[in-house]
MARTORMI-825709 format. One record per residue (C-alpha): residue in one letter; y, x, z. Coordinates in nm, 4 decimals. Layout:
% residues N
  doti         v         u         w
     A         Y         X         Z
...
***
This chain:
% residues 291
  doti         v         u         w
     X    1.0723    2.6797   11.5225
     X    0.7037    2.7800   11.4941
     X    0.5495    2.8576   11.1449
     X    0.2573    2.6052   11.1437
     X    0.5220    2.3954   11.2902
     X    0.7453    2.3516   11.0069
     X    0.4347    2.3480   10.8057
     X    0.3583    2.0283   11.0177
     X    0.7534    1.9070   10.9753
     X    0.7281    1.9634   10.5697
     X    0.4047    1.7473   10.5708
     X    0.5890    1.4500   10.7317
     X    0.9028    1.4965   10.4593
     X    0.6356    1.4910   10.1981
     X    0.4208    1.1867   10.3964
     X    0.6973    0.9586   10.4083
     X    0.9288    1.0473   10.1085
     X    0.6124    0.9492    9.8745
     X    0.5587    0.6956   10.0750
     X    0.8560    0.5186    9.8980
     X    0.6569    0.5837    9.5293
     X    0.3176    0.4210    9.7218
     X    0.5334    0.1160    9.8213
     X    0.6714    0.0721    9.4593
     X    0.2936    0.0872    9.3375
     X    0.1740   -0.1678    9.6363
     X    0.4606   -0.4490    9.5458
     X    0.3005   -0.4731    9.2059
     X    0.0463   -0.6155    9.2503
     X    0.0595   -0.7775    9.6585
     X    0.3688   -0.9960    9.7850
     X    0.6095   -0.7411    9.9723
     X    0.5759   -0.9260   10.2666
     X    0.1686   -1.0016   10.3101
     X    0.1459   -0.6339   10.1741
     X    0.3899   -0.5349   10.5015
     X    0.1300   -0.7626   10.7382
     X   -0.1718   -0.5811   10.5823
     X    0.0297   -0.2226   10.6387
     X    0.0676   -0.3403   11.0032
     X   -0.2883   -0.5186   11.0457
     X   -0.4434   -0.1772   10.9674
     X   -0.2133    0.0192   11.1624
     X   -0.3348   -0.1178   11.4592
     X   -0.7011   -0.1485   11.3492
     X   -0.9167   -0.0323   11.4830
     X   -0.6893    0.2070   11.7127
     X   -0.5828   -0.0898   11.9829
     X   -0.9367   -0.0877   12.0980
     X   -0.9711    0.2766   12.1505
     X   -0.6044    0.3274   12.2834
     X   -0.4885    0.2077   12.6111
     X   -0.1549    0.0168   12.6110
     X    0.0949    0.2203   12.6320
     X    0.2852    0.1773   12.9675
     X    0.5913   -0.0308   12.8614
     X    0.7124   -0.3521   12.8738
     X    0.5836   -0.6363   12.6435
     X    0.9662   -0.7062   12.5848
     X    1.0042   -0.3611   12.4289
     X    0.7001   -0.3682   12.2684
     X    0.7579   -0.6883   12.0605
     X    1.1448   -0.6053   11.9986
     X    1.0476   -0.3396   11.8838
     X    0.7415   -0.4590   11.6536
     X    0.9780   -0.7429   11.4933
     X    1.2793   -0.5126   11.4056
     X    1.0389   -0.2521   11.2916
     X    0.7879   -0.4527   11.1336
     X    0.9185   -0.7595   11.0207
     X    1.2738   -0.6338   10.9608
     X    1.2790   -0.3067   10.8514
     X    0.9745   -0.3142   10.6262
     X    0.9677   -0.6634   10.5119
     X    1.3243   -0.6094   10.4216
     X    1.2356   -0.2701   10.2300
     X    0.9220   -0.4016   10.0341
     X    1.1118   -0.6954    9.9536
     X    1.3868   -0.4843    9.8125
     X    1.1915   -0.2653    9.5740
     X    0.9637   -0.5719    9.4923
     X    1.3450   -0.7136    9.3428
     X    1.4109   -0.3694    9.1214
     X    1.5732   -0.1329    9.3489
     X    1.4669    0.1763    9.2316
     X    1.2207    0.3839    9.4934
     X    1.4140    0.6824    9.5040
     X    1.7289    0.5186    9.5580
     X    1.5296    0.3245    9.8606
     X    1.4265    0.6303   10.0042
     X    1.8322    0.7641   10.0112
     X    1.9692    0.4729   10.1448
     X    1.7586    0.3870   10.3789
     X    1.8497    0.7432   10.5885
     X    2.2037    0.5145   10.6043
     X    1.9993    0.4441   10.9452
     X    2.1317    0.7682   11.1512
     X    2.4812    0.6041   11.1816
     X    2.3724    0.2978   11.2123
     X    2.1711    0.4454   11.5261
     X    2.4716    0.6253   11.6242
     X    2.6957    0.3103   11.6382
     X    2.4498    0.1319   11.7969
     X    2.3973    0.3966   12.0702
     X    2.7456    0.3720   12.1310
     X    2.7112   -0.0101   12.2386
     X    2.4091    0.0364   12.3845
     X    2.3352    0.3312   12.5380
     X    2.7202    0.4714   12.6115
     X    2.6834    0.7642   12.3546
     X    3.0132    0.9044   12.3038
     X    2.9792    1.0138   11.8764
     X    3.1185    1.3526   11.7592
     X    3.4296    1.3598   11.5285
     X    3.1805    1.5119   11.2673
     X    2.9510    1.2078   11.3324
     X    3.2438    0.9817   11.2129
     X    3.3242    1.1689   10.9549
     X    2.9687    1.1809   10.8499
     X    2.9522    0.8266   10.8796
     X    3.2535    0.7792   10.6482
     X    3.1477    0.9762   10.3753
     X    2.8416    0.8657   10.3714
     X    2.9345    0.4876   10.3284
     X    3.1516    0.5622   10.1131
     X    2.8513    0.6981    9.9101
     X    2.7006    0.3554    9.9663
     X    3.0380    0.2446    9.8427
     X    3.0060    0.4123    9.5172
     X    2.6265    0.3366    9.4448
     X    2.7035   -0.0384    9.4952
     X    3.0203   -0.0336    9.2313
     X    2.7818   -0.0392    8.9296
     X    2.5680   -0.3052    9.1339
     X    2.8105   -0.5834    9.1579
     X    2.5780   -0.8266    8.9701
     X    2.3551   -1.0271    9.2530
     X    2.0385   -0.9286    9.0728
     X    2.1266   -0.5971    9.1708
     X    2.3272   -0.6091    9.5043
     X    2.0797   -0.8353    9.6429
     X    1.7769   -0.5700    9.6967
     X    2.0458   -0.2796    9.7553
     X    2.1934   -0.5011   10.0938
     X    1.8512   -0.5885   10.1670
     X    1.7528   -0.1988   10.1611
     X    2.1033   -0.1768   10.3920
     X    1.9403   -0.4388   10.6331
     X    1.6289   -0.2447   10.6840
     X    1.8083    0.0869   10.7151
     X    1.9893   -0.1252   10.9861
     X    1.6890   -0.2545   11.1391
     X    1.5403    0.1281   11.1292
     X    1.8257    0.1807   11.3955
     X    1.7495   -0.0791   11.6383
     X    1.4116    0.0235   11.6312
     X    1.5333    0.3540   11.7535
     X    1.7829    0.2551   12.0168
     X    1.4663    0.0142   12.1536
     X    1.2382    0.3680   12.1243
     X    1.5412    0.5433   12.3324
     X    1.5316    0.2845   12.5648
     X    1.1731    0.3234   12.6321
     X    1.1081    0.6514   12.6888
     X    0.8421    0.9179   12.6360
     X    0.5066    0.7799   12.5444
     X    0.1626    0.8728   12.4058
     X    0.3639    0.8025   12.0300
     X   -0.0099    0.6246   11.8543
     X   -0.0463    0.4734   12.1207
     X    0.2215    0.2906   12.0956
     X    0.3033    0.2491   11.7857
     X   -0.0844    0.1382   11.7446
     X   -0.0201   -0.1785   11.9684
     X    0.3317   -0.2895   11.8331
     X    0.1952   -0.2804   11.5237
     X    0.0010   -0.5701   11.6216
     X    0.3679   -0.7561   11.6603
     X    0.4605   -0.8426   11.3175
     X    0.0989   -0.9552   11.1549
     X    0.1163   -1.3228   11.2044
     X    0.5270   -1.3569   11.1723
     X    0.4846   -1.1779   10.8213
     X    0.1907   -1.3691   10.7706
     X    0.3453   -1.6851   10.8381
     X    0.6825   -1.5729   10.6564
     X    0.4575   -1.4759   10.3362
     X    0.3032   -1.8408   10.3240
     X    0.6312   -1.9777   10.3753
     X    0.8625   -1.7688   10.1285
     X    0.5906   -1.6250    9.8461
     X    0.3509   -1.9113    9.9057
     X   -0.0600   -1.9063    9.9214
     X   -0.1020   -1.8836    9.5604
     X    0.1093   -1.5578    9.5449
     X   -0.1149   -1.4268    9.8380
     X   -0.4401   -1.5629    9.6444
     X   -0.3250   -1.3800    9.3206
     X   -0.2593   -1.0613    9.4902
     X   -0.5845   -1.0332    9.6605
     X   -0.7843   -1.1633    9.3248
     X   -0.5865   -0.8561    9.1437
     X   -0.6581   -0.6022    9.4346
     X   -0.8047   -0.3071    9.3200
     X   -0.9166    0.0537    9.4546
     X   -0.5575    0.1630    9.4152
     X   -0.4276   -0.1251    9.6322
     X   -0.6596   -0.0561    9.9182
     X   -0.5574    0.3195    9.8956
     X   -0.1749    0.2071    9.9123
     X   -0.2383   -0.0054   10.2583
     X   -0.4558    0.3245   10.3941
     X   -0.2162    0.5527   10.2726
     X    0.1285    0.3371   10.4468
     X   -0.1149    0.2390   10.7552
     X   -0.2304    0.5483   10.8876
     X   -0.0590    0.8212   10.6754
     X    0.3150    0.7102   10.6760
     X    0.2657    0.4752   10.9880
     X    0.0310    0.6847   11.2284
     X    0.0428    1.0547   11.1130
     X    0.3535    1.0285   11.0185
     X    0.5099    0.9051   11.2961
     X    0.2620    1.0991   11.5360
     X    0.3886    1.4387   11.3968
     X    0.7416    1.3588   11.4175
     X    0.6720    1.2500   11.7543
     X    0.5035    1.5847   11.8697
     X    0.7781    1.7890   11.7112
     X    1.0488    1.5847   11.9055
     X    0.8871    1.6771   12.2214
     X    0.8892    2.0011   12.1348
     X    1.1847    2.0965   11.9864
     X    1.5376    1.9503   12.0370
     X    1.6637    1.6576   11.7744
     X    1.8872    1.8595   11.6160
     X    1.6412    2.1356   11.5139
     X    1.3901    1.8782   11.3801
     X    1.6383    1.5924   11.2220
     X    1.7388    1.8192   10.9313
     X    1.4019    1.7952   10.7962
     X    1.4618    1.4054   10.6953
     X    1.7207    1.5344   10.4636
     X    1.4459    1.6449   10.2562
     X    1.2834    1.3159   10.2551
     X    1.5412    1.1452    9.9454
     X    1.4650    1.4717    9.7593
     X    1.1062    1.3868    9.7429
     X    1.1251    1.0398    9.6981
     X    1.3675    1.0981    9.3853
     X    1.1428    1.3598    9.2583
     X    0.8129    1.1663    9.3242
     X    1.0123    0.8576    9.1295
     X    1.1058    1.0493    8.8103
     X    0.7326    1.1330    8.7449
     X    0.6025    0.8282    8.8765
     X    0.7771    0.5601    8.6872
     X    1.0368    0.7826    8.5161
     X    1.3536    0.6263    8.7094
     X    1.6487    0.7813    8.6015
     X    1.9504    0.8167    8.8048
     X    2.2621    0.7052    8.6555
     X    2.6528    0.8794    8.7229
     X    2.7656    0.6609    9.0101
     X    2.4015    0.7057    9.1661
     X    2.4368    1.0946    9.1314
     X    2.8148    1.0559    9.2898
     X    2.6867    0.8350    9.5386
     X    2.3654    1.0235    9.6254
     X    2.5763    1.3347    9.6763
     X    2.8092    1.1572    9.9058
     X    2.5153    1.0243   10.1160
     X    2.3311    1.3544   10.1056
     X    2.6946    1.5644   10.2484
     X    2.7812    1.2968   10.5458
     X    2.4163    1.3092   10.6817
     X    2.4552    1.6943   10.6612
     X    2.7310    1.6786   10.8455
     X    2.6132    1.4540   11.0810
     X    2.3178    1.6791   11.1558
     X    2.5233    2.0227   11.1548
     X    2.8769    1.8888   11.2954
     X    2.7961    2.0490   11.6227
     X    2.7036    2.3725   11.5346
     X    2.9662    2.3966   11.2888
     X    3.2166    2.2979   11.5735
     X    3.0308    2.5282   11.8422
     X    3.0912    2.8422   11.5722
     X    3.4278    2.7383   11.5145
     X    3.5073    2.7548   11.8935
     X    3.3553    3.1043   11.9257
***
């Protein structure tokens, strides 16, 4: 891999593992979910009338919107809104490459590794151990909710799978359009108008940086870069790189809001951390093996 392209790969680790810390500082002071439509709303803002459609079916396009939108993000927000910590978001929520992988089994006929599996296993069991001390429903509640987005997170891939190479802003420019008015509508209904009227009374210069910052840094650039390196490179040289992203967000969390990480977290973490390495390096540590 190119050196100004793993510069490029490093800024996207950094982009969207503080991203996680900006989210924590948006839910403050906006309702998760109206702050999720106004992350969406500006995503596609002004770029929909500058970028053509992208060629694929409105189907796709709103699946995709409402699992990645709606789901994924109003389920996250949500989640850190009820306590769970951001760096702890930003760990489980890479739960989502064997989610993808059983999915892609139903879906798509992908036949998983044995180093998958077992990647799968230890990493759950991770999940396992982070949830022990997290038995109380104040406290499960946000970390299943963080479980259902990392879920969601999948779908959204097998849907991008299923469509194909596009121009990446393009489309994710006009599917961002997809989840505005359900999360609008789901905002009035679940945190009600004066939640939404106190949040935007409160809004300050910091709030408007944290919608710019998800919008167009973690949402557009983001996602563009990642995008450009997957048509460049092959998966398994670039996927590595989102091991890094739980490293920053745990970092970024300590000095942020000084969240400490507790034994079972630590266990648990570690857990995580080893199945998704082995998901990403099963096959070359098979393929050495065999030579």
């Amino acid at each position: 891999m190119a050196a100004p392209h793993i510069f490029l790969a490093l800024i996207t680790v950094f982009m969207w593992g503080f991203n996680f810390i900006v989210i924590k500082f948006g839910v403050m002071d906006m309702p998760p979910l109206f702050l999720t439509a106004l992350r969406y709303l500006c995503a596609a803002l002004p770029l929909v009338f500058f970028l053509p459609r992208p060629k694929v079916s409105w189907g796709h396009m709103v699946l995709y919107g409402m699992v990645m939108g709606c789901a994924q993000f109003g389920l996250l927000y949500s989640a850190i809104k009820l306590g769970l910590p951001a760096g702890l978001a930003s760990l489980v929520m890479q739960s989502q490459a064997f989610f993808t992988m059983v999915l892609a089994v139903s879906f798509l006929g992908e036949t998983p590794l044995r180093s998958h599996i077992a990647g799968a296993a230890v990493a759950f069991a991770g999940l396992g151990v982070i949830g022990l001390e997290r038995m109380t429903m104040s406290a499960m509640v946000p970390l299943l909710m963080c479980i259902g987005a990392a879920f969601s997170w999948a779908m959204g891939n097998i849907v991008n799978r299923k469509v194909g190479r596009v121009n990446a802003v393009s489309f994710i420019a006009w599917t961002s359009l997809v989840p505005v008015i359900p999360l609008m509508v789901l905002s009035l209904a679940i945190e009600g108008p004066q939640a939404i009227a106190d949040g935007i009374a409160s809004a300050t210069l910091m709030t408007f940086l944290v919608v710019i910052y998800m919008a167009y840094g973690a949402t557009v650039v983001g996602a563009g870069i990642w995008s450009y390196l997957l048509s460049r490179y092959p998966a398994g040289t670039v996927a590595p790189f989102s091991l890094l992203v739980p490293i920053v967000g745990f970092i970024g969390a300590y000095f942020a809001f000084n969240e400490q990480i507790t034994q079972f977290e630590v266990i648990g973490s570690g857990l995580v951390v080893a199945g998704l390495a082995l998901n990403v390096f099963g096959r070359r540590l098979s393929f050495s093996r065999q030579s």
